[in-house]
C-alpha positions as CSV (number, residue, x, y, z in Angstrom):
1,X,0.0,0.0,0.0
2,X,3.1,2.2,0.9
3,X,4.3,1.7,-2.7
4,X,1.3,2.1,-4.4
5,X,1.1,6.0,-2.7
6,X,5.0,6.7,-3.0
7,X,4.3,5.5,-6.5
8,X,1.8,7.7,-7.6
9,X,3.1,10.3,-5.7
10,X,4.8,12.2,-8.5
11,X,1.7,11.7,-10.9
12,X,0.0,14.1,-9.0
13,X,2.7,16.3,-8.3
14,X,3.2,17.0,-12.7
15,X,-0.3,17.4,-12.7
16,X,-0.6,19.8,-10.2
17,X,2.8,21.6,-12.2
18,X,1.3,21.4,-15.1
19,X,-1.7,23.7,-14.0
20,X,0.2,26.1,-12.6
21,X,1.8,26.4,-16.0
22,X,-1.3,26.8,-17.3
23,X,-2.7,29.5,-15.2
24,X,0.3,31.4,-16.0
25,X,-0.9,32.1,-19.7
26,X,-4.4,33.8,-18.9
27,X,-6.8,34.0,-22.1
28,X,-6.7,36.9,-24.6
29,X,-9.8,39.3,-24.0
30,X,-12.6,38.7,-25.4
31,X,-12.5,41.2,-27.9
32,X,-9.7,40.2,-29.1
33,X,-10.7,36.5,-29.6
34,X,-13.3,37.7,-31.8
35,X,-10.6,39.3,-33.8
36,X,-9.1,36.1,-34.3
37,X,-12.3,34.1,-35.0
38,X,-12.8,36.8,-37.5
39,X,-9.5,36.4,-39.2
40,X,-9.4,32.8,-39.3
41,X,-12.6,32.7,-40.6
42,X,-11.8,35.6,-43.2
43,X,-9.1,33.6,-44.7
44,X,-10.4,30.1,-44.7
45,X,-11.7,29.3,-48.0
46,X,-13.6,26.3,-46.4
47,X,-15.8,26.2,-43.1
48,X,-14.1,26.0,-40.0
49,X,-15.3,23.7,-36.8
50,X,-14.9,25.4,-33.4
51,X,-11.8,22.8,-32.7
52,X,-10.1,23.7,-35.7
53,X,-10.5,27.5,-34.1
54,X,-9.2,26.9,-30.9
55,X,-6.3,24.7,-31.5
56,X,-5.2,27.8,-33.4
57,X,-5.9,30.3,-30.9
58,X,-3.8,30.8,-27.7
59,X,-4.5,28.6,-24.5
60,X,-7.9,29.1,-23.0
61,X,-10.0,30.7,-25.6
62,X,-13.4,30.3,-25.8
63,X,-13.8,30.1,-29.6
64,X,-17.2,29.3,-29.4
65,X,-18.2,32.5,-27.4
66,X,-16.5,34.7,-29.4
67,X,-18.6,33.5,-32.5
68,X,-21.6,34.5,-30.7
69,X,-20.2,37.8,-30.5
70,X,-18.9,37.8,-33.7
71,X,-22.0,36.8,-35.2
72,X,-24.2,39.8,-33.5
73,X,-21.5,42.0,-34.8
74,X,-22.1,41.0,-38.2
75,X,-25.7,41.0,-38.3
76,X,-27.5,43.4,-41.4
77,X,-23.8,43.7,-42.8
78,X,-23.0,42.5,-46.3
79,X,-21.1,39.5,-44.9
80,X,-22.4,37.0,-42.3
81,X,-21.0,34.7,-40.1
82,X,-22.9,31.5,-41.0
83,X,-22.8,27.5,-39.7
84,X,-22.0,25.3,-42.5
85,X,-22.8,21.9,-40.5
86,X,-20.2,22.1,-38.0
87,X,-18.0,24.6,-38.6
88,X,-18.7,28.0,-39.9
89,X,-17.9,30.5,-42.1
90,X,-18.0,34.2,-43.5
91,X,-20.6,34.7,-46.8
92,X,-22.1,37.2,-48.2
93,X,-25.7,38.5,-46.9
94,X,-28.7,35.9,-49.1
95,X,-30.1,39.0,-49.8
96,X,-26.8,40.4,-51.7
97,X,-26.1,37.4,-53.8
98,X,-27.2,38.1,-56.8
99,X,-24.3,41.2,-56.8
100,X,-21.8,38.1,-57.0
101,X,-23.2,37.3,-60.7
102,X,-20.2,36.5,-62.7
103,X,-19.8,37.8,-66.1
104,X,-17.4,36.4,-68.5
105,X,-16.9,38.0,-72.6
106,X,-17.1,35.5,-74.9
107,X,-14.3,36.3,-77.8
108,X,-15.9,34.8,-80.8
109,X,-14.5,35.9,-84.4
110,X,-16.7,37.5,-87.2
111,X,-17.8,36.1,-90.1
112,X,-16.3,37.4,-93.3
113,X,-19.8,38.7,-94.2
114,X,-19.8,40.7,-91.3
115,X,-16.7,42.3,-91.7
116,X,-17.0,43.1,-95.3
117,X,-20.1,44.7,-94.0
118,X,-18.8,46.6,-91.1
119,X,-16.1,47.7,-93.0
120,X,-18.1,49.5,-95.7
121,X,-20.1,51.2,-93.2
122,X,-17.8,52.1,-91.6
123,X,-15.9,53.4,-94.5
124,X,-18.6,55.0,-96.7
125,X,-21.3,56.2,-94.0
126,X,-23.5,57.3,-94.3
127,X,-24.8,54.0,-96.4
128,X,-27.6,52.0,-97.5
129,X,-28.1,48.6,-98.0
130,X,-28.3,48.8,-101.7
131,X,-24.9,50.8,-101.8
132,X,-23.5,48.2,-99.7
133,X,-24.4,45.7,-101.7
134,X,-23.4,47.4,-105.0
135,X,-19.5,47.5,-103.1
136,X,-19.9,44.2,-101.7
137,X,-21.2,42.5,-105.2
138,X,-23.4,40.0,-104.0
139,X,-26.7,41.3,-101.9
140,X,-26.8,41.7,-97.3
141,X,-29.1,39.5,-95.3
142,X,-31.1,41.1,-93.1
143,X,-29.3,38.8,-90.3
144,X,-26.4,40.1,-90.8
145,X,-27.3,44.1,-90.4
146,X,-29.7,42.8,-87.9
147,X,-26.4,41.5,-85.2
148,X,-24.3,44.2,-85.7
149,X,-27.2,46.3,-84.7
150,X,-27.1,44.0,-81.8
151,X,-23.8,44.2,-81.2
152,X,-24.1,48.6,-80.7
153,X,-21.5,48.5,-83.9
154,X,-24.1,50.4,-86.6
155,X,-27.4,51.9,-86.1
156,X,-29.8,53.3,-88.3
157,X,-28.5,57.2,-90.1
158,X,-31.2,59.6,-91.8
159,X,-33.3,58.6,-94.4
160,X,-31.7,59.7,-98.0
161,X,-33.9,62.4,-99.5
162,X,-34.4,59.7,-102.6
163,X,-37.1,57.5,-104.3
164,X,-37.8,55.4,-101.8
165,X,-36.2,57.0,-99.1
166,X,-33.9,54.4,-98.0
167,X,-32.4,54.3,-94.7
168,X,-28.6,54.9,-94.2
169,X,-26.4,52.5,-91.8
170,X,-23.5,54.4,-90.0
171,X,-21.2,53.1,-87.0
172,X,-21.6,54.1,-83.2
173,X,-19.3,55.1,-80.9
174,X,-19.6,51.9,-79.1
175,X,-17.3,50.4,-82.3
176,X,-15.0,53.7,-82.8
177,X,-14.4,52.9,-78.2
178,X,-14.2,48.9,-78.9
179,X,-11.7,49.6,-81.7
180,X,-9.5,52.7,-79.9
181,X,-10.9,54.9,-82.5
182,X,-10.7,58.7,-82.2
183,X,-13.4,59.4,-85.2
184,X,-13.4,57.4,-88.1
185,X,-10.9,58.9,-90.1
186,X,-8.9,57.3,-87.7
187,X,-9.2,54.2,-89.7
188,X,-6.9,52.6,-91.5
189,X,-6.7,53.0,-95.7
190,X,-9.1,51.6,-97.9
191,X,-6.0,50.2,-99.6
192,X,-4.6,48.3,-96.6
193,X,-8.5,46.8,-95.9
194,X,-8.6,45.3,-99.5
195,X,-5.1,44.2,-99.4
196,X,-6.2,42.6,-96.1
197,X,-9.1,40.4,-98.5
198,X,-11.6,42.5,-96.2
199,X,-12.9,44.6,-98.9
200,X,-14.0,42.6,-102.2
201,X,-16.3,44.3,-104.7
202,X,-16.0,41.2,-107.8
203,X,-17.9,38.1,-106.8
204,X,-15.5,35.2,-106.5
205,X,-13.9,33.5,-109.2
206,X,-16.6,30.7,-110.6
207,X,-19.6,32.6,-109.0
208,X,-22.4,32.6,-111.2
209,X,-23.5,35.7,-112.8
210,X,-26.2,37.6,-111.0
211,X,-26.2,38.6,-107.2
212,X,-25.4,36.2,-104.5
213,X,-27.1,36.2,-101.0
214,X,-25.2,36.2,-97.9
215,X,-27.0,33.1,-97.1
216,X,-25.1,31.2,-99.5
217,X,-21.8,32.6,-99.2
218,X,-22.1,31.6,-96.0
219,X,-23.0,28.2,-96.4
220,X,-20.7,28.0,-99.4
221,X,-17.9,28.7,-96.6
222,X,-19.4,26.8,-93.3
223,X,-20.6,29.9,-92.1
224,X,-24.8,30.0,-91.2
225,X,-24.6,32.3,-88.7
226,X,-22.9,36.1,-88.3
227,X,-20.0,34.2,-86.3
228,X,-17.0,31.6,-86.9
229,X,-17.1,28.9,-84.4
C-alpha cells in the first residue's frame, strides 16, 4: 500500500505543475478573440469547426463564445457569419447574392460577311443597304445588319432624300471605343482593308452571274450564322 502511494506520488505532483503552467498564460480578451475568429474565418476558404479555431488560438479561448459575438456584430452587414454543418464560415448576406453574378466575354471571331459589311459602313457612312451591296457584289441579309445592330456596332443614319427614301447604316461610338478609335478617319486606308481580303467588290472566281445572297456565301464557306465557331 506504501508503494502504491509513494508511487503515484509524482503523478499528482506534474499534474498539479502542469496547472500552474497553465494558469500562467491567462486567455486573450474577449474582444480580441473575436478578432481572431474573425481572421481565421476571413481567410479560410472552407468552413471551419470550433476545434479547428481553438487549437489555433492561444490557451484558454473560448472560440465558441467569441462567434456569438462575432456573429451579433455581423448582423444586417453584407457579410455573415454562417454555420455550414459544423464549422462556420464568413458569406455574403442571401439578400446580396445576386451582386456576386459572374460575367465572363465570350471572344468569338466574325464572319467574313460581317466584316466586309462593317467595314463598308464604316468606311462609306452614311450608307444603305443597296450601296453596300453594289460594293460588296453580291446582296446583305437582313441577319447580318440585324447582329451588328445587336452588337451597338451600326445603327440606323437619316433617311436619304431619294425614291424610296432608303435608310442609311452608320457606325456608333460603341465600335469607334471597342476599336480605340478617335473618329473614323482614324481608320486605316481603304488600300490596306482590300489588301487585307476584307474589302472585295468582284464576286469570287466561278460565281455565277447575277447577285449572291449572304446566305449562301455563308454556307458555301461553313458559315450560317454572323459568327466563326
Amino acid at each position: 500500500m506504501t508503494d502504491d502511494v509513494i508511487g503515484n506520488a509524482p503523478s499528482d505532483g506534474q499534474d498539479e505543475t502542469t496547472e500552474r503552467e497553465e494558469s500562467l498564460f491567462e486567455a486573450p480578451p474577449m474582444g480580441e478573440q473575436e478578432r481572431m475568429v474573425e481572421a481565421i474565418l476571413f481567410a479560410s476558404t472552407e468552413a471551419v469547426s470550433v476545434k479547428e479555431l481553438e487549437d489555433r488560438m492561444p490557451h484558454g479561448c473560448d472560440a465558441a463564445e467569441a462567434l456569438v459575438h462575432l456573429r451579433k456584430r455581423y448582423e444586417g452587414r453584407g457579410v455573415t457569419v454562417v454555420k455550414v454543418g459544423d464549422a462556420w464560415a464568413i458569406r455574403t448576406a442571401p439578400d446580396l447574392g445576386y451582386l456576386m453574378q459572374k460575367e465572363t466575354v465570350e471572344q468569338r471571331k466574325l464572319s467574313r460577311a460581317a466584316i466586309e459589311t462593317l467595314a463598308i459602313i464604316a468606311y462609306h457612312q452614311p450608307v444603305t443597304r443597296a450601296e453596300i451591296e453594289e460594293i460588296r457584289g453580291v446582296s446583305v441579309s437582313r441577319g447580318t445588319i440585324d447582329q451588328l445592330i445587336e452588337m451597338e456596332w451600326i445603327r440606323f443614319g437619316r433617311r436619304r432624300m431619294t425614291p424610296g427614301r432608303p435608310v442609311t447604316f452608320v457606325v456608333t461610338p460603341g465600335f469607334l471605343d471597342h476599336f480605340g478609335l478617335e473618329s473614323a478617319r482614324d481608320l486605316p486606308g481603304l488600300k490596306e482593308l482590300r489588301s487585307a481580303g476584307l474589302l472585295e467588290s468582284r464576286p469570287p472566281p466561278g460565281a455565277m452571274p447575277g447577285p449572291v445572297s449572304d446566305e449562301e456565301e455563308e454556307s458555301a464557306e461553313g458559315q450560317s450564322e454572323l459568327f466563326e465557331d
